[in-house]
C-alpha positions in Angstrom: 12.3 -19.5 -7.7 12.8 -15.7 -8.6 13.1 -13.1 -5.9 11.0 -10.9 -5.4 11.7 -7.0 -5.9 10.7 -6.9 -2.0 13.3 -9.3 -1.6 15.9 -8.0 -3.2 15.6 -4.6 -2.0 15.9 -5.5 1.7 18.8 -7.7 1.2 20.5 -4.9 -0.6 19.5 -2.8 2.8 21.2 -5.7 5.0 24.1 -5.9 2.5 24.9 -2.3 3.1 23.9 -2.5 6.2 21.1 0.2 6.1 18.0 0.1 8.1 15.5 1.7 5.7 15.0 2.4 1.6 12.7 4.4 0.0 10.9 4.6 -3.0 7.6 7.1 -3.9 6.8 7.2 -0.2 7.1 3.6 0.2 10.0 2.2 2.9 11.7 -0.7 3.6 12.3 -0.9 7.4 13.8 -3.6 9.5 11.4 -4.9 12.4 12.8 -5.6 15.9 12.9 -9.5 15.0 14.8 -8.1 11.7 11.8 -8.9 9.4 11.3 -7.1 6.3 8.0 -4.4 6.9 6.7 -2.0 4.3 5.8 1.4 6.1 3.6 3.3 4.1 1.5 6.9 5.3 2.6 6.1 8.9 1.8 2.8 9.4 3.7 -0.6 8.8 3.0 -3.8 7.0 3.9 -7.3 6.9 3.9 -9.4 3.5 1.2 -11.4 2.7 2.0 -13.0 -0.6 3.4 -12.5 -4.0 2.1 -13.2 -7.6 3.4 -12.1 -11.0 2.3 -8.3 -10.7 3.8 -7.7 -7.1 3.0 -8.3 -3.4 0.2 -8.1 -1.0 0.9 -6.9 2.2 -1.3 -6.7 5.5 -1.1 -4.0 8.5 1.3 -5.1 10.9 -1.2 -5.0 13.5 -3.4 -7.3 12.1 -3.7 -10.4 14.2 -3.1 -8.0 17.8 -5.6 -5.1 16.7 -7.9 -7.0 14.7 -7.0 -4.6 11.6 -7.9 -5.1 8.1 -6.2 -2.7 6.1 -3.9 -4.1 3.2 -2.5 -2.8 0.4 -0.8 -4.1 -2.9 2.8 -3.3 -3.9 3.3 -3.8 -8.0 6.3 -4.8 -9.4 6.7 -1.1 -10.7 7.1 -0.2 -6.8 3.8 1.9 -6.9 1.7 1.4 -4.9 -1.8 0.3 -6.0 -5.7 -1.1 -4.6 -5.0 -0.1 -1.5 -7.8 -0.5 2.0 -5.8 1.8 4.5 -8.8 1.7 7.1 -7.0 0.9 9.9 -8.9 -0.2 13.5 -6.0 1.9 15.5 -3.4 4.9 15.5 -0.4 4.7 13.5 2.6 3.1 15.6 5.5 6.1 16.7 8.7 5.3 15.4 11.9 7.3 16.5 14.6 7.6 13.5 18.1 7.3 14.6 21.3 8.8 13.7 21.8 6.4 10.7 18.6 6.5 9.1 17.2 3.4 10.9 13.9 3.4 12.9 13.5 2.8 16.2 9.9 1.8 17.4 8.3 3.6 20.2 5.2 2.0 20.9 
């Protein structure tokens, strides 16, 4: 099984031991459990699933909010059919001195 470019990406950040990467507005945070999230326009996903032209991901919030936004990440790292309706305000996040992000609520 291939990695995919999520994948490889976050354990580069780990590697390095950096808490966040970044690429055309897209980051790669660390949760508090040390999960992989995409955070995108304020608002964080998990991974859903991968197929040969990238990932889909789902808002974080998803089973505890009841939200359905999602959005797709291609392989090219843009970002692409994308339903950012989300059912609740974006969560607060508090960005340390070394780059990494700190949830507030």
């Amino acid at each position: 099984m291939v990695p995919s470019p999520t994948l490889k990406l976050f354990t580069a950040i780990h590697r390095l031991n950096f808490m966040s990467i970044s690429t055309e507005g897209v980051k790669f945070i660390s949760s508090r459990k040390g999960n992989c999230l995409l955070l995108y326009k304020s608002f964080t996903y998990n991974k859903q699933s991968t197929n040969k032209n990238g990932e889909k991901w789902y808002c974080s919030s998803r089973r505890s909010r009841n939200c359905t936004a999602q959005t797709f990440l291609a392989n090219d790292g843009s970002i692409t059919d994308t339903q950012i309706v989300h059912s609740h305000p974006p969560p607060e996040f508090y960005v340390d001195k070394h780059g990494g992000y700190v949830r507030l609520s």
